[in-house]
C-alpha angles and dihedrals in degrees: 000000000000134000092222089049088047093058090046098051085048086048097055085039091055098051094053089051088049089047090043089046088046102232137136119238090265097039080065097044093050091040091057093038096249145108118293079218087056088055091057090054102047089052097043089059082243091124138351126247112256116232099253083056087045085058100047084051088049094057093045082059100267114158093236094184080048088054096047105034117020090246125112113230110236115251116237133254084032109199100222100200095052086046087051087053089042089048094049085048103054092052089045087056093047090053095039080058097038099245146162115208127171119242091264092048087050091051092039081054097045084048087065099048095046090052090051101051082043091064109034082055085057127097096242099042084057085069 
């Protein structure tokens, strides 16, 4: 794979954590202590993000092994049961839509829902 592709994939990666995270481009910059200029880049593919960069995304809740590699890093404490509902689901909505999703698409999806159902059981989801 290509260096170029690389910082592109990162790129993309890192605007869906942005958007999941709900920042602007410079919330995210100031959040991570950068240039809002270093974060178009970044998402362009232009450039990658340094570790010490990595690291300030890390603590603002960016999924840094999202970021690098395409995969989610498990929470912790995972309820097994309620990722077995988030999983069934996910394959229910991809039929539903009559789609075919490959076995990653149909985890990154479970991963939402499981989110989801994680926060709407806790105590500050129930507002």
């Amino acid at each position: 794979m290509r260096s170029a592709q690389i910082r592109r994939e990162i790129g993309a990666r890192l605007v869906d954590e942005r958007a999941r995270l709900g920042l602007t481009q410079q919330g995210l910059a100031s959040a991570a202590k950068c240039a809002r200029l270093s974060v178009i880049q970044y998402e362009s593919g232009r450039s990658s993000p340094a570790a010490e960069t990595l690291v300030a995304l890390e603590s603002i809740g960016v999924d840094v092994r999202f970021l690098l590699t395409g995969l989610r890093a498990a929470p912790l404490g995972i309820d097994r049961d309620r990722f077995r509902v988030a999983f069934a689901e996910a394959l229910r909505q991809a039929k539903a839509r009559r789609e075919r999703q490959s076995p990653e698409e149909n985890l990154d999806q479970a991963w939402r829902i499981y989110d989801a159902l994680t926060h709407l059981s806790s105590p500050v989801g129930r507002r």
